[in-house]
C-alpha positions as CSV (number, residue, x, y, z in Angstrom):
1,X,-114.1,-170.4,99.0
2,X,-110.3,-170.9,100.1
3,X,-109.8,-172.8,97.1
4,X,-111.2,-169.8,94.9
5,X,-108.6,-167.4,96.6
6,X,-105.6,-169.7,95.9
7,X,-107.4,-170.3,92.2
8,X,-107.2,-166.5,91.8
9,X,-103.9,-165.5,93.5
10,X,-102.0,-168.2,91.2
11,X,-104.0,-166.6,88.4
12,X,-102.9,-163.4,88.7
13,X,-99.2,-164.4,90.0
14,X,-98.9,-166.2,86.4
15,X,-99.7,-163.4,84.4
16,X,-96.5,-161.5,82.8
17,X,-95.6,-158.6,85.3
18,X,-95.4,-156.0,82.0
19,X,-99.1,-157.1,80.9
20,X,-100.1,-156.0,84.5
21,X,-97.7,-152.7,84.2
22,X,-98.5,-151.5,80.9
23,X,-100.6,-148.5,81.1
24,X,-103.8,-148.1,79.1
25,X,-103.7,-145.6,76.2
26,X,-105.6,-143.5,78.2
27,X,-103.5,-143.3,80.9
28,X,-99.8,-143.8,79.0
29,X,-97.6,-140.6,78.7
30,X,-95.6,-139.5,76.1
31,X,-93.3,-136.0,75.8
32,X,-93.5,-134.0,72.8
33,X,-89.9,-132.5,71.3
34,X,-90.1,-130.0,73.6
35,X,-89.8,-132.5,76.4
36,X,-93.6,-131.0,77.5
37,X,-96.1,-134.4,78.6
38,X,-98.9,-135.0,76.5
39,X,-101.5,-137.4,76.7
40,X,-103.7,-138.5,74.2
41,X,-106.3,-136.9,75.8
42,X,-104.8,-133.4,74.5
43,X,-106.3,-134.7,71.2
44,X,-110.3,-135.2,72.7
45,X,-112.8,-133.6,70.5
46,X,-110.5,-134.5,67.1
47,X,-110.4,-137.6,65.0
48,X,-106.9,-138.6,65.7
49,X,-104.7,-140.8,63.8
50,X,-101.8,-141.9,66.0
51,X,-98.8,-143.0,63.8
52,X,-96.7,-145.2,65.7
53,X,-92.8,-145.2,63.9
54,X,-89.4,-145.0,64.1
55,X,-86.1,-143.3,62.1
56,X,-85.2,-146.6,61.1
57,X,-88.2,-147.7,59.9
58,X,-88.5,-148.0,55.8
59,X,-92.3,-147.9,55.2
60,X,-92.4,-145.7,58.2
61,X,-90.3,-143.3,56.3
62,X,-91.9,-143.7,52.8
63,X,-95.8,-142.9,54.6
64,X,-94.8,-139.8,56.6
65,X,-95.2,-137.3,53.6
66,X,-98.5,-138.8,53.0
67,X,-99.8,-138.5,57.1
68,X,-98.4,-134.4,56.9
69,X,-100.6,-134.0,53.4
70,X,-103.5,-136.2,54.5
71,X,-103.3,-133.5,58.0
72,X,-103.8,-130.5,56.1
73,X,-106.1,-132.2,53.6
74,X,-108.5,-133.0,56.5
75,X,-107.5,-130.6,59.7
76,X,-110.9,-128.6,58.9
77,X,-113.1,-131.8,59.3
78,X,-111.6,-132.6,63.0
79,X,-108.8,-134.7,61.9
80,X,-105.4,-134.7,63.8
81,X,-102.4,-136.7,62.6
82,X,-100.0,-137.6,66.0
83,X,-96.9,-139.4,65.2
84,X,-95.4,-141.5,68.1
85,X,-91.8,-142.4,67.6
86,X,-89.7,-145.1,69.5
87,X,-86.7,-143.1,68.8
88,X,-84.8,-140.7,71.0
89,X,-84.9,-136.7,70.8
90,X,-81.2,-136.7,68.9
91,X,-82.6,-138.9,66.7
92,X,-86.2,-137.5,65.9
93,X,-85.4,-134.0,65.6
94,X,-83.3,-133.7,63.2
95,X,-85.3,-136.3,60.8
96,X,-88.9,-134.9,61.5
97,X,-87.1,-130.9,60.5
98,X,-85.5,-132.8,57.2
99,X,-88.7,-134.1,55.9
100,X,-90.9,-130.9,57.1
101,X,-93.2,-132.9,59.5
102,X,-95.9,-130.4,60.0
103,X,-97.9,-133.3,62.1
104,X,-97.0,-133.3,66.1
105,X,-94.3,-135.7,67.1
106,X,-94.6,-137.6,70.5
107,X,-91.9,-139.5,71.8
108,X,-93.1,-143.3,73.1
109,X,-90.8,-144.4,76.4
110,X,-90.3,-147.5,77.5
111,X,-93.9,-148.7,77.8
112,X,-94.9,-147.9,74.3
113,X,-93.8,-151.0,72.6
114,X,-95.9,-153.0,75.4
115,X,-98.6,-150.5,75.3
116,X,-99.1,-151.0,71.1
117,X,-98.7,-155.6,71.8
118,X,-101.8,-154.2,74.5
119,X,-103.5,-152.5,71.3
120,X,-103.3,-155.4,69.1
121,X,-100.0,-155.1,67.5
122,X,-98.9,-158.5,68.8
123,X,-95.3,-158.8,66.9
124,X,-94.4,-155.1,67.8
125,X,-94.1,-154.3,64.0
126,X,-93.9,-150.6,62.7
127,X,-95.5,-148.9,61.2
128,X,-98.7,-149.7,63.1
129,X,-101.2,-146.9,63.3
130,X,-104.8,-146.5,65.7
131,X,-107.7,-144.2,64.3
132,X,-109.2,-142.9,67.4
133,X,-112.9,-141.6,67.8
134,X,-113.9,-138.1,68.7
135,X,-114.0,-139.6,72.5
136,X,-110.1,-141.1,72.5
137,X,-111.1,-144.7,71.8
138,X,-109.9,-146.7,69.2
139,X,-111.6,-147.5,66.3
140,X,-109.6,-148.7,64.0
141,X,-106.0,-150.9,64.0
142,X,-103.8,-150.9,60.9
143,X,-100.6,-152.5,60.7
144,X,-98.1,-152.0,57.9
145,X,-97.5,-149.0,55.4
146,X,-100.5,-147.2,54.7
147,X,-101.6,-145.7,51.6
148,X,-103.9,-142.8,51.6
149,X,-106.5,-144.7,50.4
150,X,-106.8,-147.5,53.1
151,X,-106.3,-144.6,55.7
152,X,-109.3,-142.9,54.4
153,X,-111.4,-146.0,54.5
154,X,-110.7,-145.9,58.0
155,X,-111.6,-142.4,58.6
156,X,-114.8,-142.5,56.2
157,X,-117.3,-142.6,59.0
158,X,-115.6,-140.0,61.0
159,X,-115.9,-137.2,57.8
């Protein structure tokens, strides 16, 4: 039995100390451009597509007309379109009233890059966007640019 206990303390003590701190998307925080805290929680009872991007990003760029179109498209079936950005406020602002983002903006912290490698995005690339069901969970993991015909092949069994 003593040998089980020093088994399962070295276990743990070898495990990265941000894989035992990142939060679960449930429980992971991010502020809107108002600085207000949301949780994905907010979006319960939706379909929500949760766009994770930055400024910088090409592709991330070129998809965001398509995510604010696809929203309005689908808003009556239950669908929400959540962009997370790993960007600052000075940066995000600005950028999201240039391109008329009608979508809401969330800003990720300094978990969210840890929190997407804990969703399956194991490089950290953007874009990188989760379908999540009507209860929060995700269904669905794409990574790269999206078109919005692979998107809707993701949302097909939620319509």
């Amino acid at each position: 039995m003593k040998s089980k206990r020093l088994f399962a303390t070295l276990l743990i003590a070898a495990l990265p100390l941000a894989a035992l701190a990142t939060p679960s998307l449930e429980q992971s925080r991010f502020t809107d451009l108002n600085a207000k805290p949301v949780t994905t929680a907010a979006y319960k009872g939706k379909v929500t597509v949760l766009n994770f991007w930055a400024t910088w990003c090409g592709p991330c760029r070129e998809e965001m007309p398509m995510l604010n179109g696809l929203r309005k498209k689908l808003a009556d079936k239950g669908v929400e379109v959540v962009g997370v950005a790993l960007d600052n406020k000075e940066q995000v602002a600005p950028f999201v009233q240039q391109l008329k983002i009608t979508y809401p903006i969330l800003l990720g912290n300094d978990e969210t890059l840890d929190l997407m490698r804990s969703l399956g995005n194991k490089t950290g690339g953007l874009p990188y966007t989760l379908v999540l069901d009507r209860n929060g969970k995700v269904a669905a993991t794409l990574t790269g640019k999206l078109d919005e015909k692979r998107l809707e092949n993701a949302l097909k069994k939620y319509l």
